[in-house]
PDB file of N, CA, C, O and CB in Angstrom:
ATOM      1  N   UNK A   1      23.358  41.678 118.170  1.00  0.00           N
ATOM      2  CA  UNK A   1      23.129  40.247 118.231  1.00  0.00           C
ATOM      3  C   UNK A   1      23.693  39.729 119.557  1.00  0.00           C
ATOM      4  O   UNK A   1      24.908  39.821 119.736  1.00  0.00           O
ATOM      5  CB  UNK A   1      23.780  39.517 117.010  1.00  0.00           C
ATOM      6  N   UNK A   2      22.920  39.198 120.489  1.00  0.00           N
ATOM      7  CA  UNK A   2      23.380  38.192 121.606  1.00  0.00           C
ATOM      8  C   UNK A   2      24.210  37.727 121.390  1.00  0.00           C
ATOM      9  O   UNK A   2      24.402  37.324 120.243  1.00  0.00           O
ATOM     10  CB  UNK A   2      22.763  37.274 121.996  1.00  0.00           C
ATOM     11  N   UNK A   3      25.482  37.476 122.769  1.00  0.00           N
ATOM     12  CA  UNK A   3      26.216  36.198 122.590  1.00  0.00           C
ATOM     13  C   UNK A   3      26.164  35.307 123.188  1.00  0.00           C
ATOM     14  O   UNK A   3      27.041  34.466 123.382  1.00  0.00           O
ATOM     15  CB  UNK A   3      27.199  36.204 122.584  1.00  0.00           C
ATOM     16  N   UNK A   4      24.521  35.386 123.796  1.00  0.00           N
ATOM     17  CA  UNK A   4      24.072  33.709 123.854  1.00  0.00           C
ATOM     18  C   UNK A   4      23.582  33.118 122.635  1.00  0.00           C
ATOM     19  O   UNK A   4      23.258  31.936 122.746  1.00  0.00           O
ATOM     20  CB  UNK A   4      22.871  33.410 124.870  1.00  0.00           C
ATOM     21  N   UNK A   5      23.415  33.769 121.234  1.00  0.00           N
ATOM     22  CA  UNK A   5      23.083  32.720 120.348  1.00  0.00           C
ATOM     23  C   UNK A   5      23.927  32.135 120.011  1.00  0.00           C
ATOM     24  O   UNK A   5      23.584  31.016 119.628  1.00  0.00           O
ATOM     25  CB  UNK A   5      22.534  32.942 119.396  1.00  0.00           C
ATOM     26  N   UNK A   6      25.156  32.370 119.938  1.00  0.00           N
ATOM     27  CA  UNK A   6      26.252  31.851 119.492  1.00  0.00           C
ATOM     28  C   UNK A   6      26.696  30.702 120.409  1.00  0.00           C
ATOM     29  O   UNK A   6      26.697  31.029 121.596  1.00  0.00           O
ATOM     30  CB  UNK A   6      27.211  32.878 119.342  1.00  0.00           C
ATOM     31  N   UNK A   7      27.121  29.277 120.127  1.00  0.00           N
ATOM     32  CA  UNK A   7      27.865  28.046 120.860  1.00  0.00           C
ATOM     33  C   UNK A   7      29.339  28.145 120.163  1.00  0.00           C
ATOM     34  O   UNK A   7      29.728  28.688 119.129  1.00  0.00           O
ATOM     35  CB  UNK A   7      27.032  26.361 120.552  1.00  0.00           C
ATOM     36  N   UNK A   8      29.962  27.411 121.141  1.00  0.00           N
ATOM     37  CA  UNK A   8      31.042  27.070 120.626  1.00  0.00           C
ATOM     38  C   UNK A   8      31.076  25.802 119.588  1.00  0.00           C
ATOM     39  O   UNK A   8      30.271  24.941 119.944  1.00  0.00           O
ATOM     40  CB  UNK A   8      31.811  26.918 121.687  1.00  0.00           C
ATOM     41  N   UNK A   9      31.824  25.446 118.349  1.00  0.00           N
ATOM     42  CA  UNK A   9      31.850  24.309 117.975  1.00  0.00           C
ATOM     43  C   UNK A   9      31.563  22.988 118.326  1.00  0.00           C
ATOM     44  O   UNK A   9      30.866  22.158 117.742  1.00  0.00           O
ATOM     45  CB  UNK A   9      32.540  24.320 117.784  1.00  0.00           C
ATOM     46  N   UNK A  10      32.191  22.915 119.347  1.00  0.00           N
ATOM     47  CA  UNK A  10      32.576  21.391 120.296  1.00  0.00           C
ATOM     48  C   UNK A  10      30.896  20.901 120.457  1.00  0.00           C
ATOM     49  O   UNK A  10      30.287  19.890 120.105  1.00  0.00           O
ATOM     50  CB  UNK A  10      33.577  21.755 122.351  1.00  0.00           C
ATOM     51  N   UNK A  11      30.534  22.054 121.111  1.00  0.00           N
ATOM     52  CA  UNK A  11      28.779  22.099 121.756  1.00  0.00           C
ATOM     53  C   UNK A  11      27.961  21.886 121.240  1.00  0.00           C
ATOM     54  O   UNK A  11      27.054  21.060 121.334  1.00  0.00           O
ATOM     55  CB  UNK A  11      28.157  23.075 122.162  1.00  0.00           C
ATOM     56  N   UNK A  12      28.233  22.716 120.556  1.00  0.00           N
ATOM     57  CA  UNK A  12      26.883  22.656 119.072  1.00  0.00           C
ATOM     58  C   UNK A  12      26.781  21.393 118.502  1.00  0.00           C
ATOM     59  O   UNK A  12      25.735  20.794 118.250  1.00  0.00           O
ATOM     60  CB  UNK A  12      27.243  23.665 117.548  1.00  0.00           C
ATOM     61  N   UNK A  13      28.156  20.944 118.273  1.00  0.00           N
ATOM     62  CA  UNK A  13      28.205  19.388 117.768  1.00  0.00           C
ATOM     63  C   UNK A  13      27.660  18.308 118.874  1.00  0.00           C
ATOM     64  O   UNK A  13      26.870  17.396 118.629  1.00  0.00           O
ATOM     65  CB  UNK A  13      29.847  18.960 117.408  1.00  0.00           C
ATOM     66  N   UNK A  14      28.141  18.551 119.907  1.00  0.00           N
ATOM     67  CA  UNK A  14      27.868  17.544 121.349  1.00  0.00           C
ATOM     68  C   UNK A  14      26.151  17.912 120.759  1.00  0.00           C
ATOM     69  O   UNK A  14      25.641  17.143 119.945  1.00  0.00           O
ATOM     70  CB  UNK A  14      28.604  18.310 123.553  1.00  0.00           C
ATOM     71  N   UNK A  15      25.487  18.967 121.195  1.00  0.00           N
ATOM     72  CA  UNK A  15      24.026  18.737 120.996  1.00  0.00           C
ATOM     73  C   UNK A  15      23.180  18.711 120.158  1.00  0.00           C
ATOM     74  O   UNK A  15      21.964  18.585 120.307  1.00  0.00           O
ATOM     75  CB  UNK A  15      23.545  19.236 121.427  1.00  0.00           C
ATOM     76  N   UNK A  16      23.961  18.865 118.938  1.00  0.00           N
ATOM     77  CA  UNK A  16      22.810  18.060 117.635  1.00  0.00           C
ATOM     78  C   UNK A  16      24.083  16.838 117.303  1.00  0.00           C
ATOM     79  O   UNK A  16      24.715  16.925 116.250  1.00  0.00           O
ATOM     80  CB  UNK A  16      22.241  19.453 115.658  1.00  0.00           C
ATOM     81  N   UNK A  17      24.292  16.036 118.018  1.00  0.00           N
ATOM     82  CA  UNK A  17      25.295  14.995 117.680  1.00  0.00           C
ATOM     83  C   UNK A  17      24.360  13.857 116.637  1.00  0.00           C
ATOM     84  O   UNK A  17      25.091  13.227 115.873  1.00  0.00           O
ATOM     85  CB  UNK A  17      25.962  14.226 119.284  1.00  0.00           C
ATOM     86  N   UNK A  18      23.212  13.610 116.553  1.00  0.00           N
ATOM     87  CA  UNK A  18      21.979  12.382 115.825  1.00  0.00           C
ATOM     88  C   UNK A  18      22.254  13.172 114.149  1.00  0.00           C
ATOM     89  O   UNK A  18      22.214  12.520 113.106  1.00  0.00           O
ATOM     90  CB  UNK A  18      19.597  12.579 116.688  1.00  0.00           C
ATOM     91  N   UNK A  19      22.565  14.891 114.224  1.00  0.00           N
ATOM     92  CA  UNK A  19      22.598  15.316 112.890  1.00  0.00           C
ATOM     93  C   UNK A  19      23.446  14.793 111.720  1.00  0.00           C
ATOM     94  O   UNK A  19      23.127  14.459 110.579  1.00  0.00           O
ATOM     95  CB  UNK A  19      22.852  16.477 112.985  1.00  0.00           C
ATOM     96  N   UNK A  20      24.974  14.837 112.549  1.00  0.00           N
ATOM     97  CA  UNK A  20      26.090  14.898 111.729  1.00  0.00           C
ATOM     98  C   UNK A  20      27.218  14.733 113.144  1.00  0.00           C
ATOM     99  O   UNK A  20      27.258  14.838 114.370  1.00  0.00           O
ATOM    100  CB  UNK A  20      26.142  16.481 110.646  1.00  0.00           C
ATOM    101  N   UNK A  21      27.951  14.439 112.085  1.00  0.00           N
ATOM    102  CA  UNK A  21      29.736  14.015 112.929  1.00  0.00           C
ATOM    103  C   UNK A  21      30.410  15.256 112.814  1.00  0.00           C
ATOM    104  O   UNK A  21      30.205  16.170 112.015  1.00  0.00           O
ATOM    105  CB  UNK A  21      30.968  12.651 112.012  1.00  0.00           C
ATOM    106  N   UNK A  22      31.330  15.148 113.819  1.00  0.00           N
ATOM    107  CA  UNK A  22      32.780  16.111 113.873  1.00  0.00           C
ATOM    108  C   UNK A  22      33.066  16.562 112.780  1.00  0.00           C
ATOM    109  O   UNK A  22      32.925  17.711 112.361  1.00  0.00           O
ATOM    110  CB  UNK A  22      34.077  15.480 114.274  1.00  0.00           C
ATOM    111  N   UNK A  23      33.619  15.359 112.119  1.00  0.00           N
ATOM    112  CA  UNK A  23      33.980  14.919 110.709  1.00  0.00           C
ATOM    113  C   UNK A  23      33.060  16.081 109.747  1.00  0.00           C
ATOM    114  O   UNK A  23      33.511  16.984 109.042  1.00  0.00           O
ATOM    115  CB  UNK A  23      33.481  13.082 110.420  1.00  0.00           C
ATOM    116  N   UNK A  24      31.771  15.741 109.971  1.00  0.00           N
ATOM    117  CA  UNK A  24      30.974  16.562 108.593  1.00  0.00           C
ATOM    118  C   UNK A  24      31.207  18.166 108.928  1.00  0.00           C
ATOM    119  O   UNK A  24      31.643  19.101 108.257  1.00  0.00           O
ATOM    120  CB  UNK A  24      28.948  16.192 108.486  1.00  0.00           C
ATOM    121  N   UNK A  25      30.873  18.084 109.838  1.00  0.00           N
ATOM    122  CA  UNK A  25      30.927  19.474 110.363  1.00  0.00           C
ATOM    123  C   UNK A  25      32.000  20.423 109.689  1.00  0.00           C
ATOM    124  O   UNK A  25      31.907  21.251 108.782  1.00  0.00           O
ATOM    125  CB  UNK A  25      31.214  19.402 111.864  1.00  0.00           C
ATOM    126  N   UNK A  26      32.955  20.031 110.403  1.00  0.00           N
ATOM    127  CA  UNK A  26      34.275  20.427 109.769  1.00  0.00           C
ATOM    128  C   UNK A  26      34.259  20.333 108.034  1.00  0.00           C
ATOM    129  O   UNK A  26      34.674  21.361 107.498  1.00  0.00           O
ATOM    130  CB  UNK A  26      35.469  19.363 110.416  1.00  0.00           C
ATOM    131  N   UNK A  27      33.806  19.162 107.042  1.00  0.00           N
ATOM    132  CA  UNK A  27      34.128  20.084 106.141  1.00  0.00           C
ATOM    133  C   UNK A  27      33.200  20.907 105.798  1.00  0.00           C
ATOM    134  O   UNK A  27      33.454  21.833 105.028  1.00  0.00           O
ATOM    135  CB  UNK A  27      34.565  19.611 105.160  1.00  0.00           C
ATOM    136  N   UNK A  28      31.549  20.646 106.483  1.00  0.00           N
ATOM    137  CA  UNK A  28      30.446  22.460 106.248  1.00  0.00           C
ATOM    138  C   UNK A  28      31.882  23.728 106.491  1.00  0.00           C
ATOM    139  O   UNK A  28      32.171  24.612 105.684  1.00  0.00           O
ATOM    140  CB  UNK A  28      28.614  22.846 108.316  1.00  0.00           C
ATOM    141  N   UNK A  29      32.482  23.493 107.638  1.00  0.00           N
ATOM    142  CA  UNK A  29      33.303  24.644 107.820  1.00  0.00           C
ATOM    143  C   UNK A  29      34.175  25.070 106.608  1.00  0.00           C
ATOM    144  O   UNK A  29      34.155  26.189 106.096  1.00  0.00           O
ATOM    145  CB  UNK A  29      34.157  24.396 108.960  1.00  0.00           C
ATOM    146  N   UNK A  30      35.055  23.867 106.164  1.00  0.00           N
ATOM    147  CA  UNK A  30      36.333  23.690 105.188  1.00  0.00           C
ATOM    148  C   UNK A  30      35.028  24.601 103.736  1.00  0.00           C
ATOM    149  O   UNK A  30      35.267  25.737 103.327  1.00  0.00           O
ATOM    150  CB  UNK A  30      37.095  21.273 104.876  1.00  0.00           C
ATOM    151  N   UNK A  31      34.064  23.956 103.345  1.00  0.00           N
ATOM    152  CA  UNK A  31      33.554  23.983 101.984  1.00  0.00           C
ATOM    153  C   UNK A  31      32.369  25.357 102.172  1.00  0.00           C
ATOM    154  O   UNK A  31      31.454  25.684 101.417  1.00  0.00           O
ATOM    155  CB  UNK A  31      32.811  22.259 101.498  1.00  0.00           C
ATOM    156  N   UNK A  32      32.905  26.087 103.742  1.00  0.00           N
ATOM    157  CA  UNK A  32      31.835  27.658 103.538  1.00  0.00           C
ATOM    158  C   UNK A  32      32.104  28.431 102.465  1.00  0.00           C
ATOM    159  O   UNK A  32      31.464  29.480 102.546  1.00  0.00           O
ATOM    160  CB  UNK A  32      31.973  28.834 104.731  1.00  0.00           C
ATOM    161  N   UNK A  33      32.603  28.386 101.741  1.00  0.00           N
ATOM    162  CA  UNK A  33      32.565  29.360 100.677  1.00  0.00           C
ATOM    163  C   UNK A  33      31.629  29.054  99.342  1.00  0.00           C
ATOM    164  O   UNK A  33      31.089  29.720  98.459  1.00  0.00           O
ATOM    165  CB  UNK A  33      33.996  29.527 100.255  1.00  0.00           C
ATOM    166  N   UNK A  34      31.725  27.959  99.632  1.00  0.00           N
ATOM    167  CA  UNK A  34      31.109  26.791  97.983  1.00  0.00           C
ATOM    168  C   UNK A  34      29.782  26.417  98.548  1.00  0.00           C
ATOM    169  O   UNK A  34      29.051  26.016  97.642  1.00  0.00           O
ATOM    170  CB  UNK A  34      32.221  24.851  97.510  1.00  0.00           C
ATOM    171  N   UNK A  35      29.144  26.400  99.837  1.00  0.00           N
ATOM    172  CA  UNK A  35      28.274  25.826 100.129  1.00  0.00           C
ATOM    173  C   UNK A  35      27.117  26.679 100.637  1.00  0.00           C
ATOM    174  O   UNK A  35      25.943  26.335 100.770  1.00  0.00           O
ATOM    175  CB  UNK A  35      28.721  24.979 100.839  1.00  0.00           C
ATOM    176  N   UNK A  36      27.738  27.982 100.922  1.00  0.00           N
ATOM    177  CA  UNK A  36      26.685  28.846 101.178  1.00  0.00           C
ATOM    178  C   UNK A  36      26.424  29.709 102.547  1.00  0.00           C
ATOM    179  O   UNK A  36      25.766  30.703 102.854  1.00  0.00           O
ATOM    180  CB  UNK A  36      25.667  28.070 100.980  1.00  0.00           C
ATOM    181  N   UNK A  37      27.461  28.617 103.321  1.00  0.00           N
ATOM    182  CA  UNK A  37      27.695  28.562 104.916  1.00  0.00           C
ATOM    183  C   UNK A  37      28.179  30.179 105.029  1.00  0.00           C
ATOM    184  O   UNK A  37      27.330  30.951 105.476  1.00  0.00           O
ATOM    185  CB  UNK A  37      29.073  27.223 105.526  1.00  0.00           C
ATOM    186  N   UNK A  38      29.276  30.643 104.712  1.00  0.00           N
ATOM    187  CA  UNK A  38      29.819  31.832 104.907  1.00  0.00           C
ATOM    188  C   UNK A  38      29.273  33.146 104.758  1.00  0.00           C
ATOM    189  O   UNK A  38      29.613  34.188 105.318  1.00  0.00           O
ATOM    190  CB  UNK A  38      30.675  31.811 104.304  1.00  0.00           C
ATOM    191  N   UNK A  39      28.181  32.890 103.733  1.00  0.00           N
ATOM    192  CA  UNK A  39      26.882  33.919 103.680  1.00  0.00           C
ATOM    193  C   UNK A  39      25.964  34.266 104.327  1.00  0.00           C
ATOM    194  O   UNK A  39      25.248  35.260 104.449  1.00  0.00           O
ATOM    195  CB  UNK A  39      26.242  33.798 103.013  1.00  0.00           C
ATOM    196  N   UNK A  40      26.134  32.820 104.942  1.00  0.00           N
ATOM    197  CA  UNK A  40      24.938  32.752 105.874  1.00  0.00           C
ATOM    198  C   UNK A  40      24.928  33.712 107.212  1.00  0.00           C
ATOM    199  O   UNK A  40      23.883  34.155 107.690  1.00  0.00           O
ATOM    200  CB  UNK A  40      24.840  31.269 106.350  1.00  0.00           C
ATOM    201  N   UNK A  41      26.111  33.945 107.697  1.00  0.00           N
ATOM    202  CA  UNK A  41      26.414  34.302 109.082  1.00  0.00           C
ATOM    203  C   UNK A  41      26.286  33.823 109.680  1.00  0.00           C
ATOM    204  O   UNK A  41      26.427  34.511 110.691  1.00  0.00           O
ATOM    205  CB  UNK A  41      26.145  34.972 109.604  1.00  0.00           C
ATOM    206  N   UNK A  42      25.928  32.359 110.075  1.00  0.00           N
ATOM    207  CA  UNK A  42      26.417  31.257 111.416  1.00  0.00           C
ATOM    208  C   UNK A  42      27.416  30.843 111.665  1.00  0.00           C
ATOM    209  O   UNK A  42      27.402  29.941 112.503  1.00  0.00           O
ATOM    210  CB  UNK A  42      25.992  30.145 111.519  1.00  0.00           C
ATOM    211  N   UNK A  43      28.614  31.210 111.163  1.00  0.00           N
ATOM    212  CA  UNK A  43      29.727  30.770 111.523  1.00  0.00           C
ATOM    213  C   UNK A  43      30.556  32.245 112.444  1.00  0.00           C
ATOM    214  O   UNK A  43      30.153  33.407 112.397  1.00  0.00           O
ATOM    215  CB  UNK A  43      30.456  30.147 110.060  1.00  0.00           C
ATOM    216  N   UNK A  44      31.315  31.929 112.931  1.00  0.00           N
ATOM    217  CA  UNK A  44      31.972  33.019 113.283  1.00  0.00           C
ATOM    218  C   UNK A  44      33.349  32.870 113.983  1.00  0.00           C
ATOM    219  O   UNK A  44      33.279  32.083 114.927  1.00  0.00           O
ATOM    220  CB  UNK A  44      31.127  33.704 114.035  1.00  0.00           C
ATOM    221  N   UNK A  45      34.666  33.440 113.774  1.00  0.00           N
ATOM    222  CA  UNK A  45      35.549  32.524 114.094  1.00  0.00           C
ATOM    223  C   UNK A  45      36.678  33.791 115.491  1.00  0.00           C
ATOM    224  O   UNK A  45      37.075  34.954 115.420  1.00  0.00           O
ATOM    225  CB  UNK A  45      36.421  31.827 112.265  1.00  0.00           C
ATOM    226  N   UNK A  46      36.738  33.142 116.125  1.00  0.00           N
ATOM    227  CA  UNK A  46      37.873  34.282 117.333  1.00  0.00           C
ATOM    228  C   UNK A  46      39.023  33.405 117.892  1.00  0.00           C
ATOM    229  O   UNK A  46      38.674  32.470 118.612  1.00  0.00           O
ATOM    230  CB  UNK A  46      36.908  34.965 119.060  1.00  0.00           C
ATOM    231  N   UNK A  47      39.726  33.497 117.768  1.00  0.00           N
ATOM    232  CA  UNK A  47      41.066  33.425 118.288  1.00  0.00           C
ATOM    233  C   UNK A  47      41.289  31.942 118.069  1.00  0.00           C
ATOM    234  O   UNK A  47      41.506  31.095 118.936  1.00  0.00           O
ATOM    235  CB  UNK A  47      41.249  33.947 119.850  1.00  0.00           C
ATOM    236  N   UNK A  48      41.189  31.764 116.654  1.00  0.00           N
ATOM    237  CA  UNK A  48      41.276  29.914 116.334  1.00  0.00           C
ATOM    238  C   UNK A  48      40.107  29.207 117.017  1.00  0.00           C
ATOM    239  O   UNK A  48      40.354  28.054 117.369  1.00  0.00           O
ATOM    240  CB  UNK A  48      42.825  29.062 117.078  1.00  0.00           C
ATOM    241  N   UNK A  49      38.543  29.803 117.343  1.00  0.00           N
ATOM    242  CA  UNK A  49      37.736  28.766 117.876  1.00  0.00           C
ATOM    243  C   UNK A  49      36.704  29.428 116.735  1.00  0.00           C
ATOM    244  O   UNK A  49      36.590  30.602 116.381  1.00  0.00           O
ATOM    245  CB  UNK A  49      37.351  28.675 119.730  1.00  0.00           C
ATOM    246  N   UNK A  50      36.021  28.265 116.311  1.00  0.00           N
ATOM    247  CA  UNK A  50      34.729  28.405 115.786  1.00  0.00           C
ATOM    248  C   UNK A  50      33.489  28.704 116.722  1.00  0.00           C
ATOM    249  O   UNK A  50      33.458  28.059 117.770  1.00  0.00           O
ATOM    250  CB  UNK A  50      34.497  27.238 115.107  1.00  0.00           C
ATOM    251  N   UNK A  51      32.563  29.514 116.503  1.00  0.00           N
ATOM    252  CA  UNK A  51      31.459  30.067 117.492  1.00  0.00           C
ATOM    253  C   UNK A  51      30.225  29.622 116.123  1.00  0.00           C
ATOM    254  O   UNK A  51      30.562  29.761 114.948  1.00  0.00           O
ATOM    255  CB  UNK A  51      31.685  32.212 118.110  1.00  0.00           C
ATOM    256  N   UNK A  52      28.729  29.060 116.530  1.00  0.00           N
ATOM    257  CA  UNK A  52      27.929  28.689 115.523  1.00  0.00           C
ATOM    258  C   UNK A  52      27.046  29.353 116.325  1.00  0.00           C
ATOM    259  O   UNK A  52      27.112  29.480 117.547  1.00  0.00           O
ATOM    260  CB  UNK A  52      27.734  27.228 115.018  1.00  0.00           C
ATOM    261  N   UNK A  53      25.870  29.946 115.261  1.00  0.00           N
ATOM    262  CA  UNK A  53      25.142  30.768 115.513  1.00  0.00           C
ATOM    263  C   UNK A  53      23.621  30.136 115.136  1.00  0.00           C
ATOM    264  O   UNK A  53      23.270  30.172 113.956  1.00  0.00           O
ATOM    265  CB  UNK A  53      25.638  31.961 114.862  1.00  0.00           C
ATOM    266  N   UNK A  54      22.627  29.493 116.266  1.00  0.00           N
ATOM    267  CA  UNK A  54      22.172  28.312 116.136  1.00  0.00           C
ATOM    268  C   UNK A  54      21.069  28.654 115.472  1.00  0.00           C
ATOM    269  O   UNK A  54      20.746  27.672 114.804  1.00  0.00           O
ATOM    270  CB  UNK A  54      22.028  27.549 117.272  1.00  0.00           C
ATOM    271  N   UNK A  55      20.198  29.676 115.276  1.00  0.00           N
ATOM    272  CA  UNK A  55      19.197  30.399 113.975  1.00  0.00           C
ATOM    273  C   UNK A  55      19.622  30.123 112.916  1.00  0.00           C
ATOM    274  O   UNK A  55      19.218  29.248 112.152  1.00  0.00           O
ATOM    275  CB  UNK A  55      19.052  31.898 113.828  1.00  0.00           C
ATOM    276  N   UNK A  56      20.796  31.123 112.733  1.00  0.00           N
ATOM    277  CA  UNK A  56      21.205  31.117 111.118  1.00  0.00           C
ATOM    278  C   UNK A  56      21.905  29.811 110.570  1.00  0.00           C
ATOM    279  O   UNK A  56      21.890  29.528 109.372  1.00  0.00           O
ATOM    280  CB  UNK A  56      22.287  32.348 110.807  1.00  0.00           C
ATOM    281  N   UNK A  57      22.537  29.014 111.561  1.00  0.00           N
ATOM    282  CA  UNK A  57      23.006  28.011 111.090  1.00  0.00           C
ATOM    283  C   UNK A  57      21.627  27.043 110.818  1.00  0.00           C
ATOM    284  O   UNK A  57      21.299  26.890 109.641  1.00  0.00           O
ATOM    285  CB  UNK A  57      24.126  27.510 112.041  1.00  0.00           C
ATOM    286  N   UNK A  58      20.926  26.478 111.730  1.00  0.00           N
ATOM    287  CA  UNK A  58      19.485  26.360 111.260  1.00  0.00           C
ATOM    288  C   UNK A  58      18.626  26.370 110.117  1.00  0.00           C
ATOM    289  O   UNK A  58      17.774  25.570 109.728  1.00  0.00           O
ATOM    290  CB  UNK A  58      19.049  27.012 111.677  1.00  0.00           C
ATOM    291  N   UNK A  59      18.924  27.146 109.798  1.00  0.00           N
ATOM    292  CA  UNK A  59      17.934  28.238 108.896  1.00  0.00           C
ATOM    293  C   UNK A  59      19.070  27.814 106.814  1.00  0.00           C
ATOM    294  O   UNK A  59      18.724  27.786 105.633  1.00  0.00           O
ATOM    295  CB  UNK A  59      18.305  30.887 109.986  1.00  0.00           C
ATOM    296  N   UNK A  60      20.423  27.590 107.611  1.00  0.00           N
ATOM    297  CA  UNK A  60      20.918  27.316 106.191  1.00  0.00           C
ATOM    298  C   UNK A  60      20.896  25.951 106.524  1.00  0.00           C
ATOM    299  O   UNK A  60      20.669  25.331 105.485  1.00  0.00           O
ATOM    300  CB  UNK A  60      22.392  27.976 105.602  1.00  0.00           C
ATOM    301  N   UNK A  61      21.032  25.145 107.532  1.00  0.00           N
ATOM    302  CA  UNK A  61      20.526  23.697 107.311  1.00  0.00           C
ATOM    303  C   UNK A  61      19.541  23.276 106.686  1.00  0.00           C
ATOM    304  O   UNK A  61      19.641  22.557 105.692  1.00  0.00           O
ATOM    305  CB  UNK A  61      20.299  23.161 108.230  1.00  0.00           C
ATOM    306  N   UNK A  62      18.430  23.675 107.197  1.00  0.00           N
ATOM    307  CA  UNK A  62      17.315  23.209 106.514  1.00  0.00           C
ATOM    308  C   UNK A  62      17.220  23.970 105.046  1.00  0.00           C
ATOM    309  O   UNK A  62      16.251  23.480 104.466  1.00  0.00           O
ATOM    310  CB  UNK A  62      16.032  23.448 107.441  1.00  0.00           C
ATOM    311  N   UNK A  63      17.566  24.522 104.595  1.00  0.00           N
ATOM    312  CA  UNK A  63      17.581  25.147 103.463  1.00  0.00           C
ATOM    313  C   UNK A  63      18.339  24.313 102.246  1.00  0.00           C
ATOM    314  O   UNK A  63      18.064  24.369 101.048  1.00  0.00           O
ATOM    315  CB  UNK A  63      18.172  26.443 103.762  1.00  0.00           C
ATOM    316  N   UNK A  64      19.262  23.608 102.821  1.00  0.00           N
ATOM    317  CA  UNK A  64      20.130  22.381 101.937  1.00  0.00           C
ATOM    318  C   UNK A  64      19.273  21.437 102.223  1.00  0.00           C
ATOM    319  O   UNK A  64      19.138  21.000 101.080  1.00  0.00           O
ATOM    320  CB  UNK A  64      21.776  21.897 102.370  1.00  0.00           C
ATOM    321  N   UNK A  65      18.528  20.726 102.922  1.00  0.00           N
ATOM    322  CA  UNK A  65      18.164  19.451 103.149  1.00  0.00           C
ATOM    323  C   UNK A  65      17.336  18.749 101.526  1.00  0.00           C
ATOM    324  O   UNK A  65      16.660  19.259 100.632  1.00  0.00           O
ATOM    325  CB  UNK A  65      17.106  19.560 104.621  1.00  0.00           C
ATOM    326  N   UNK A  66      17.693  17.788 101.720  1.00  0.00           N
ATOM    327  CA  UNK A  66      16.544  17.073 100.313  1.00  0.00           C
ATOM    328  C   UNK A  66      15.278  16.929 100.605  1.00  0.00           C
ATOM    329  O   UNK A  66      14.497  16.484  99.764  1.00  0.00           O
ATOM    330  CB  UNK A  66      16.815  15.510  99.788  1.00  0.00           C
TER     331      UNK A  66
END
């Protein structure tokens, strides 16, 4: 797997900022276990930074949507 698919947190948020807040984000992160996120494999975490993996995170977004 590339590690250009992967963004850092901060980024990912800066460029789908119209999606969701800091705020939400963080608890998708806090509630990956209950929500589906952690299965997914878009998250990925190194040395205290979150890395998002913009397919799979994608791919479980739209998969929750109403």
């Amino acid at each position: 797997m590339p590690l250009n698919e992967y963004q850092p947190k901060e980024q990912f948020i800066a460029n789908h900022h119209w999606l969701f807040t800091e705020h939400q984000f963080d608890w998708f992160i806090r509630q990956r276990a209950n929500n589906g996120l952690d299965a997914s494999g878009a998250l990925m975490k190194i040395s205290n930074r979150w890395y998002v993996h913009t397919d799979k995170f994608t791919q479980w977004f739209t998969s929750h949507s109403a």
